[in-house]
LUMMARTI-891634 format. One record per residue: residue in one letter; x, y, z of N, C-alpha, C in turn; residue number from 0. Coordinates in steps of 0.001 Angstrom, whole numbers, plus 500000, padded with zeros to 6 digits. Layout:
<recs>
+---+--------+--------+--------+--------+--------+--------+--------+--------+--------+-----+
! r !    n_X !    n_Y !    n_Z !   ca_X !   ca_Y !   ca_Z !    c_X !    c_Y !    c_Z !   k !
+---+--------+--------+--------+--------+--------+--------+--------+--------+--------+-----+
! a !      X !      Y !      Z !      X !      Y !      Z !      X !      Y !      Z ! NUM !
...
+---+--------+--------+--------+--------+--------+--------+--------+--------+--------+-----+
</recs>
This chain:
<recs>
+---+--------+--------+--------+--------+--------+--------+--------+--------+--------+-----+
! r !    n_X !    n_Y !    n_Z !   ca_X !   ca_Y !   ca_Z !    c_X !    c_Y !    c_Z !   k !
+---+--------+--------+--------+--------+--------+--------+--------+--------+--------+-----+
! x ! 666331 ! 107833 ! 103145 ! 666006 ! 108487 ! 104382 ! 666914 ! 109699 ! 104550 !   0 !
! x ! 666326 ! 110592 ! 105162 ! 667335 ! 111788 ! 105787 ! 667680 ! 112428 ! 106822 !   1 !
! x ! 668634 ! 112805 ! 107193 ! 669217 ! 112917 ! 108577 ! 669504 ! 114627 ! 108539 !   2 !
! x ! 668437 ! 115136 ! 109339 ! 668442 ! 116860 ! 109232 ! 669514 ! 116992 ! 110715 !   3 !
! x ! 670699 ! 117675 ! 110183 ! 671535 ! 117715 ! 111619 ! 671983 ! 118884 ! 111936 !   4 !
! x ! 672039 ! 119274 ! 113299 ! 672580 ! 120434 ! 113755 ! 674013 ! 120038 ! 114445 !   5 !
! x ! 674748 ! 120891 ! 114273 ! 676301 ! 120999 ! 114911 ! 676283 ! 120908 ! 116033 !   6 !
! x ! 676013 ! 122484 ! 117123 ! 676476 ! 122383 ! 118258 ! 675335 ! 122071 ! 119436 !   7 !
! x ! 676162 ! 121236 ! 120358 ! 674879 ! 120241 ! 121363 ! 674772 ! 118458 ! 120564 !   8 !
! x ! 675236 ! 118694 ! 119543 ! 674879 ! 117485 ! 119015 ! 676449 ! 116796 ! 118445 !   9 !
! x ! 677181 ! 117434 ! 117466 ! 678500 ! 116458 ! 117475 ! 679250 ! 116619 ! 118552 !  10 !
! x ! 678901 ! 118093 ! 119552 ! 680253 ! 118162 ! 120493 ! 679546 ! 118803 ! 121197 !  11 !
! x ! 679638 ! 118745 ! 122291 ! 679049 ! 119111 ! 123649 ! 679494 ! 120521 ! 124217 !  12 !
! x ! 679219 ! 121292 ! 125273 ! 679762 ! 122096 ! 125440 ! 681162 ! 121930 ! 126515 !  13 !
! x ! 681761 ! 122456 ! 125722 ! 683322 ! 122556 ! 126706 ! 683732 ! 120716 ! 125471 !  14 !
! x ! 683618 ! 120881 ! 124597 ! 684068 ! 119545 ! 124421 ! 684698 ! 120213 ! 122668 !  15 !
! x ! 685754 ! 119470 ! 122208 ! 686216 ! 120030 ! 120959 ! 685238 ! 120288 ! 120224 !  16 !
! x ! 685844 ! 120911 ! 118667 ! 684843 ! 120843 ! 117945 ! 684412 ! 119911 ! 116912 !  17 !
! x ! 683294 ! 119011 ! 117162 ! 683374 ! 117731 ! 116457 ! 683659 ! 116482 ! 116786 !  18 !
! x ! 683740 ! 116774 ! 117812 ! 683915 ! 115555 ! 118830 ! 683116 ! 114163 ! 118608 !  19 !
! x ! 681979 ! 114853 ! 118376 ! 681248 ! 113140 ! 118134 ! 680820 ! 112759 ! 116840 !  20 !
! x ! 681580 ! 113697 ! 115783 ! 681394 ! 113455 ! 114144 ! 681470 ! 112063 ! 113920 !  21 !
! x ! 683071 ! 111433 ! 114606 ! 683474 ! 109751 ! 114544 ! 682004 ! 109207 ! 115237 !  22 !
! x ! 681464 ! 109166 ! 115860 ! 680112 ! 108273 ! 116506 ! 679260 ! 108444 ! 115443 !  23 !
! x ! 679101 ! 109860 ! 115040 ! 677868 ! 109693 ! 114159 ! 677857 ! 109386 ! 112316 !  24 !
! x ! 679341 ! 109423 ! 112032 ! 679964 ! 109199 ! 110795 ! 679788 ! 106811 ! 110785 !  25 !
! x ! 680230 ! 106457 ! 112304 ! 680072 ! 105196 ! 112298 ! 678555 ! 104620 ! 112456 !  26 !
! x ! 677497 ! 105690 ! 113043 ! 676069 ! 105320 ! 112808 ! 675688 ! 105275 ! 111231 !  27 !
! x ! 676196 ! 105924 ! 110573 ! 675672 ! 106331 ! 109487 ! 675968 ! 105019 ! 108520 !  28 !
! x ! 677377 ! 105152 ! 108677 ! 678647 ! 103760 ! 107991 ! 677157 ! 102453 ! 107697 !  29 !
! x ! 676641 ! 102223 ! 109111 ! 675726 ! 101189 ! 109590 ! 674762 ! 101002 ! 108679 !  30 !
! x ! 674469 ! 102353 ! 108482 ! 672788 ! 102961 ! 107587 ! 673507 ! 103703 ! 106021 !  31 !
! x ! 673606 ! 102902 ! 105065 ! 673619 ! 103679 ! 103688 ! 673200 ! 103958 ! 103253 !  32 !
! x ! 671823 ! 103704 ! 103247 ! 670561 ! 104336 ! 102695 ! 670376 ! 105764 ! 103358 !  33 !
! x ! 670953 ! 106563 ! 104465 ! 670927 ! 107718 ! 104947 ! 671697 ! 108959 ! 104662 !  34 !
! x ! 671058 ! 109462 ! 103890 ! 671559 ! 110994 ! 103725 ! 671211 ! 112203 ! 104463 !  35 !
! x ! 672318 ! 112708 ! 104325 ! 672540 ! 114163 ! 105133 ! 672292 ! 115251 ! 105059 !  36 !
! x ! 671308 ! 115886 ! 105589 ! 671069 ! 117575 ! 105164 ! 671584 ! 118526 ! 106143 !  37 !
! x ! 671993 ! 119155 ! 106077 ! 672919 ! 120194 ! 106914 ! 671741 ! 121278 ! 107815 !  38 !
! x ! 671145 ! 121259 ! 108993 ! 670174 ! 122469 ! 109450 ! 670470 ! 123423 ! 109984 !  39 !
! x ! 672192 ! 122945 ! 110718 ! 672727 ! 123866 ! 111811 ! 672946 ! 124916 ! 111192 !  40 !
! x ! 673080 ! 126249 ! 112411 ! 673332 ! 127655 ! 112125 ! 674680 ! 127692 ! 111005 !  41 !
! x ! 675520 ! 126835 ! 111348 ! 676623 ! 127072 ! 111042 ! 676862 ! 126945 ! 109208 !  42 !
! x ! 675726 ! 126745 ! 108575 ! 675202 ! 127256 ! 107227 ! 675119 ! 128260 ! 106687 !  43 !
! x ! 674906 ! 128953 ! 107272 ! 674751 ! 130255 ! 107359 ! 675773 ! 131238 ! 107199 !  44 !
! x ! 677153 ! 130776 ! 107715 ! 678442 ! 131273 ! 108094 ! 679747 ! 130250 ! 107049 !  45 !
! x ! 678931 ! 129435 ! 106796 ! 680365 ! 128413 ! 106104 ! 679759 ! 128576 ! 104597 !  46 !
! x ! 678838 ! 127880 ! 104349 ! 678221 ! 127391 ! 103345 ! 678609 ! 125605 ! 103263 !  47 !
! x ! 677906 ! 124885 ! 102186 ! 677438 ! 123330 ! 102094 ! 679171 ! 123055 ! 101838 !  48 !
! x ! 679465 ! 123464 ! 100881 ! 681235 ! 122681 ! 100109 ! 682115 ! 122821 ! 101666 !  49 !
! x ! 682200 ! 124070 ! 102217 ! 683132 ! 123891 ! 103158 ! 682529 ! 123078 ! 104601 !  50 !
! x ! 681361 ! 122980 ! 104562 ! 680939 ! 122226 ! 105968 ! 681209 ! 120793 ! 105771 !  51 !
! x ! 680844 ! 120500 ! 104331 ! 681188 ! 118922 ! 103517 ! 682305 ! 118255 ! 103897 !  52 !
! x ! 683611 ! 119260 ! 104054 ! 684812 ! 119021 ! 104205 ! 684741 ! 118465 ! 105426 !  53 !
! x ! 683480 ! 118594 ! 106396 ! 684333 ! 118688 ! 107826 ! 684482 ! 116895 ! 108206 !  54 !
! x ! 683758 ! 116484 ! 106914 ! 683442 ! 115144 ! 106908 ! 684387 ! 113765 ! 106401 !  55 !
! x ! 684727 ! 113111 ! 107116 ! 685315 ! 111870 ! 106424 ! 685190 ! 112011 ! 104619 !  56 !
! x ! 686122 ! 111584 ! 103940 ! 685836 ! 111318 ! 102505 ! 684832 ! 110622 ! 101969 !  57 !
! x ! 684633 ! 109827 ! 102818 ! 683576 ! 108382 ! 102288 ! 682415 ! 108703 ! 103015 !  58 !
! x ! 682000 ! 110005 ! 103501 ! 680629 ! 110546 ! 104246 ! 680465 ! 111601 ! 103290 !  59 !
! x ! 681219 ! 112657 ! 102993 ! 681600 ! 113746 ! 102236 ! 679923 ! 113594 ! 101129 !  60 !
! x ! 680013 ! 112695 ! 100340 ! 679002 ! 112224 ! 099334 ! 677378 ! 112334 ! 100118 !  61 !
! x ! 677464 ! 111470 ! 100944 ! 676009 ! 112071 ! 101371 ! 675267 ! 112977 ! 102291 !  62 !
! x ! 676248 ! 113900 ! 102275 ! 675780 ! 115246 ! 103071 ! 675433 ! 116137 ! 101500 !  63 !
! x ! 674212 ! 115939 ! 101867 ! 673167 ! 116456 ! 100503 ! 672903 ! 117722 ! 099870 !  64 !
! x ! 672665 ! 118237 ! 100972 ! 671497 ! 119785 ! 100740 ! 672198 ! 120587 ! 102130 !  65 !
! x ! 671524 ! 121643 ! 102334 ! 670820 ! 122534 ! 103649 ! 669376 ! 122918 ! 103654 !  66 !
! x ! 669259 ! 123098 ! 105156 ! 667992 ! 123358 ! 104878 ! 668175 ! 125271 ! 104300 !  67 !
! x ! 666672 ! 125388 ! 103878 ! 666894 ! 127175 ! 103907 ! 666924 ! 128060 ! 105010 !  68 !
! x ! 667580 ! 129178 ! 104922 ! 667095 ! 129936 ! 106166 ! 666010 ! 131226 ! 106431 !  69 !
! x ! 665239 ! 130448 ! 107347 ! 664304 ! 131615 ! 107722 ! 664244 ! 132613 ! 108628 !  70 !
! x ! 664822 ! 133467 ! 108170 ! 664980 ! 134761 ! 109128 ! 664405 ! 136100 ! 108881 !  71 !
! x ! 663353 ! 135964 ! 109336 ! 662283 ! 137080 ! 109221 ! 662004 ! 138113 ! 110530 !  72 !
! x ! 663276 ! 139359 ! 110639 ! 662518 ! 139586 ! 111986 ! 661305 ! 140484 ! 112126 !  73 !
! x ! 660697 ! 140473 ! 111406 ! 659434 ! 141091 ! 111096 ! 658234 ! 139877 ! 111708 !  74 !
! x ! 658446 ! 138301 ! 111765 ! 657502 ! 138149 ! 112477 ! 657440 ! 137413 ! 113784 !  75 !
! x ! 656177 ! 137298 ! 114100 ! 655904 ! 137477 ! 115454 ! 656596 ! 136557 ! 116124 !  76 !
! x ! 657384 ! 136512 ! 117439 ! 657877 ! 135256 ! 118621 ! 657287 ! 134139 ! 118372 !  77 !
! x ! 655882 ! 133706 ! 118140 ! 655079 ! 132781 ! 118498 ! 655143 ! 132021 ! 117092 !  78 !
! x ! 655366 ! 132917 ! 116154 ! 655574 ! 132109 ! 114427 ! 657386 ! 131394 ! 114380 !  79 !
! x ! 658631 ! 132053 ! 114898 ! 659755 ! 131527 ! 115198 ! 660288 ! 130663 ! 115877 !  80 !
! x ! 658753 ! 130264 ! 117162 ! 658695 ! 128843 ! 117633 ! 659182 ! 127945 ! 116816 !  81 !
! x ! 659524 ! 126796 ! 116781 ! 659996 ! 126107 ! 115850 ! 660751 ! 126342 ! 114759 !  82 !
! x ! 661588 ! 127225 ! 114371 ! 661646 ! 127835 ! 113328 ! 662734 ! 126504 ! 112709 !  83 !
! x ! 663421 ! 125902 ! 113166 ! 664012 ! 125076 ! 112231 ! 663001 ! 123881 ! 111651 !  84 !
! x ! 662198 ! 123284 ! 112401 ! 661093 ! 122485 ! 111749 ! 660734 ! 122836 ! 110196 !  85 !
! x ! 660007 ! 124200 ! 110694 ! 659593 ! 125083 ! 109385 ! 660774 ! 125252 ! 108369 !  86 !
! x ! 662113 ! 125248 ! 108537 ! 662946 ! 125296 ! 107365 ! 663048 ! 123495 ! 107172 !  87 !
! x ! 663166 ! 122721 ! 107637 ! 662846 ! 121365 ! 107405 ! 661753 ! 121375 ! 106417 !  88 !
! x ! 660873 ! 121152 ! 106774 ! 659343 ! 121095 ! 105786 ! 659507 ! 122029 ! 104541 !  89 !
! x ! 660197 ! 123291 ! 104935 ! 660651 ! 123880 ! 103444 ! 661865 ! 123247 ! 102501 !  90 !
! x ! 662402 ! 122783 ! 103020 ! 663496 ! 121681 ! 102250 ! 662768 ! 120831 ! 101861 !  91 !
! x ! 661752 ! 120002 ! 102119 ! 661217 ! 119075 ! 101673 ! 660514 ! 119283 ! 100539 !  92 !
! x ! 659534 ! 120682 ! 101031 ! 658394 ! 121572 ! 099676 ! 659408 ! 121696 ! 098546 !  93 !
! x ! 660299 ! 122162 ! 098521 ! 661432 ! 122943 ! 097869 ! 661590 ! 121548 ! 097037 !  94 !
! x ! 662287 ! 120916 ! 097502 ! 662765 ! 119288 ! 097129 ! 662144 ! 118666 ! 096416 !  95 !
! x ! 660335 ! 119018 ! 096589 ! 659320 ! 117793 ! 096375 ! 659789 ! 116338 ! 097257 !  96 !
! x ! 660280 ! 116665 ! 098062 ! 660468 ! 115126 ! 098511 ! 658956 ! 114830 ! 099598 !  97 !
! x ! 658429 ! 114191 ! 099001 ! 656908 ! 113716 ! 099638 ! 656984 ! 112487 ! 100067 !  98 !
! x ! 656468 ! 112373 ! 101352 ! 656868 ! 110585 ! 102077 ! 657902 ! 110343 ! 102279 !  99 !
! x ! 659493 ! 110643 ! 102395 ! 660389 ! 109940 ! 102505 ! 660709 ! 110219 ! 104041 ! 100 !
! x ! 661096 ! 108939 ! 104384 ! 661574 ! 109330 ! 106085 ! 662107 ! 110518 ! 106335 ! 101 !
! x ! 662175 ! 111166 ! 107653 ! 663234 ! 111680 ! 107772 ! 663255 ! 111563 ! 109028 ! 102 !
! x ! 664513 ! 112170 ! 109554 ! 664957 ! 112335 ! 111602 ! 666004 ! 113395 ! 111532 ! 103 !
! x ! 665905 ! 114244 ! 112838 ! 666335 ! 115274 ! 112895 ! 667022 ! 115268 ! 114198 ! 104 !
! x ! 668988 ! 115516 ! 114377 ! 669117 ! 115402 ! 115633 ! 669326 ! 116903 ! 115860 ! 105 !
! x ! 668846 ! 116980 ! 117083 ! 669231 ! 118129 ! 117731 ! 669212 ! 118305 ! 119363 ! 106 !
! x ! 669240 ! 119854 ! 119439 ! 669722 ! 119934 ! 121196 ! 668835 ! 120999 ! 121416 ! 107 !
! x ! 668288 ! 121615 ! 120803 ! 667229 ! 122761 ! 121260 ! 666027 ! 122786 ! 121229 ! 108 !
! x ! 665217 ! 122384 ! 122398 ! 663644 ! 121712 ! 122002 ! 663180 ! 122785 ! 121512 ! 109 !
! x ! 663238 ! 124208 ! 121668 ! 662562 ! 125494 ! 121021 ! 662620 ! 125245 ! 119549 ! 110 !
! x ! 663047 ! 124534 ! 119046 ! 663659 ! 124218 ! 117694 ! 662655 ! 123124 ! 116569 ! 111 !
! x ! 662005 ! 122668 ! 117565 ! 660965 ! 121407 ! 116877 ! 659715 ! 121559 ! 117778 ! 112 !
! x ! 658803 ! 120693 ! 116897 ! 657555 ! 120348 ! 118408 ! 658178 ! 119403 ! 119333 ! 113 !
! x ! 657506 ! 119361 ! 120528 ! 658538 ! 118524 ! 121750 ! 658176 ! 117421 ! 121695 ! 114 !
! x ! 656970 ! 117214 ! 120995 ! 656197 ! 115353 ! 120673 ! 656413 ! 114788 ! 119204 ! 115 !
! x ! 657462 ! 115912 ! 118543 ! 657647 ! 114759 ! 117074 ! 658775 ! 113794 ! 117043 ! 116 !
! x ! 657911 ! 112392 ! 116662 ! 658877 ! 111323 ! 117438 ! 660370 ! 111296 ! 116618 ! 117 !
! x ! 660404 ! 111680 ! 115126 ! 661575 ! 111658 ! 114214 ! 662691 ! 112429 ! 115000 ! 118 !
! x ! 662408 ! 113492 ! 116116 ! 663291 ! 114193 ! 116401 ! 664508 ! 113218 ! 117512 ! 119 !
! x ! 665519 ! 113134 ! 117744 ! 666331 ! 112567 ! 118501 ! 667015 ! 113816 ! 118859 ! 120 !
! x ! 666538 ! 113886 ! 120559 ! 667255 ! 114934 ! 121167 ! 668568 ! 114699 ! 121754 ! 121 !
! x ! 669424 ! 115664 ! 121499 ! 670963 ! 115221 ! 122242 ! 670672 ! 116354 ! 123488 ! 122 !
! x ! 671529 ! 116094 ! 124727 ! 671682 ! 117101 ! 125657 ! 672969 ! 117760 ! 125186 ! 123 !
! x ! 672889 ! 119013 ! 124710 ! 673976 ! 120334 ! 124770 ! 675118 ! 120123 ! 125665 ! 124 !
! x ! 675054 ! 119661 ! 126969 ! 676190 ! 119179 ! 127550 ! 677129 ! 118270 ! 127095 ! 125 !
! x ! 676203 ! 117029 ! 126422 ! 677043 ! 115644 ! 125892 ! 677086 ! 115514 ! 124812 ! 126 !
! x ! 675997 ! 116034 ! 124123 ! 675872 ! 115947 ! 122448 ! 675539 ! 114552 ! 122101 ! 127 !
! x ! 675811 ! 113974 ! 120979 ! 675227 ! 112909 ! 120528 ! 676215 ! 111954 ! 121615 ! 128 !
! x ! 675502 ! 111278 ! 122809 ! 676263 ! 110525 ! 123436 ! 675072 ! 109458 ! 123458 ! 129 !
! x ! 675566 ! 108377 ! 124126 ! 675298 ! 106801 ! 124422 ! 673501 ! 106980 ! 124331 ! 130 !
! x ! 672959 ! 107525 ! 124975 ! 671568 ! 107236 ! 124828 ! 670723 ! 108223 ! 124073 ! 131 !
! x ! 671551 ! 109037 ! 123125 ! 671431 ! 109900 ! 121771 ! 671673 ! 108922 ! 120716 ! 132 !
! x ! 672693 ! 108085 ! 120077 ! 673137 ! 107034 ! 119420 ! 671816 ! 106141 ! 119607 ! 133 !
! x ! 671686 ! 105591 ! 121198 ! 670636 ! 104627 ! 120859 ! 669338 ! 104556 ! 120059 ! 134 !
! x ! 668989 ! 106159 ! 120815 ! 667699 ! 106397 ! 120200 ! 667503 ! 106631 ! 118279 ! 135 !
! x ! 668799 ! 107137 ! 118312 ! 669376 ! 106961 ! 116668 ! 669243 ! 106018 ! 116154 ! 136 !
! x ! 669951 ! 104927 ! 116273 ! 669960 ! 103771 ! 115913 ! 668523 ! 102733 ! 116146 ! 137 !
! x ! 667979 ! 103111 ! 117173 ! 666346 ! 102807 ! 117132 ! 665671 ! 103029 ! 115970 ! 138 !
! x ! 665773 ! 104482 ! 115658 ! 664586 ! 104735 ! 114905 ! 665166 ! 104633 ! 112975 ! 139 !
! x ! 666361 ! 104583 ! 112988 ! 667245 ! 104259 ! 111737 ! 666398 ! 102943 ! 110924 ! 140 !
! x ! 666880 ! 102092 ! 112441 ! 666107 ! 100698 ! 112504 ! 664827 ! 100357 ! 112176 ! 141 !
! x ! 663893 ! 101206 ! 112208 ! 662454 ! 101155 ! 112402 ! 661877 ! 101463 ! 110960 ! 142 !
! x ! 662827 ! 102405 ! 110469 ! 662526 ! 103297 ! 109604 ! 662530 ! 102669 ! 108178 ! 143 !
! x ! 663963 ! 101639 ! 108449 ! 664655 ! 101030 ! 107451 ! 664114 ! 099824 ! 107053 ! 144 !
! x ! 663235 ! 099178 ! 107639 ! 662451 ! 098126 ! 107559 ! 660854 ! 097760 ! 107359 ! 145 !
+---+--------+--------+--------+--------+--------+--------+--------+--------+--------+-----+
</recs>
């Protein structure tokens, strides 16, 4: 299974360190070994995969996998950039060949996905991955895994 994740809104909230809720979501994961990590956040863009890897426990380090690609085209239209991280999702996958395999995507920016795809687990930008972000995590981990 794979876990497409964005940084900010989701490990750390706003006004909250940076990384704040890496430990919550490093111990969801601990739970789930069968779950690997693909990197979606902006912050790809600016670091690259080896140094974002780092930001991770040693014993997580290993399954933070890939990134997604980035699509930045400002040539097209508002209405095609809707979603635009979805669309680099599904291109990680094309790219990958990975056909059928679960995936879930946390994030904090509904402009960012469709607002009815159930894989998505939204965090609020204020709290980031907090108590009823985790749950819904751990819900669908659950669901997925069985």
């Amino acid at each position: 299974m794979l876990l497409f994740l964005d940084f900010d809104g989701v490990l750390h909230g706003l006004g909250e360190p940076p990384f704040a809720r890496l430990p919550r979501l490093e111990s969801i994961l601990r739970d789930h070994p069968q779950v690997e990590v693909v990197l979606s956040t902006s912050w790809r863009e600016a670091y690259g995969l080896e140094k974002l890897k780092g930001l991770f426990s040693p014993d997580m380090r290993g399954r933070v996998i890939g990134q997604t690609p980035v699509i930045d085209d400002p040539y097209t239209p508002a209405g095609y950039r809707r979603h635009h991280r979805y669309r680099e999702v599904m291109l990680y996958l094309e790219r990958e060949q990975i056909d059928g395999r679960p995936w879930l995507a946390l994030e904090d920016d509904r402009s960012n996905f469709p607002e009815n795809l159930p894989n998505v687990v939204w965090c609020s930008d204020t709290t980031g991955l907090d108590d009823a972000a985790e749950a819904r995590l751990r819900e669908l981990l659950a669901s997925l895994s069985g």
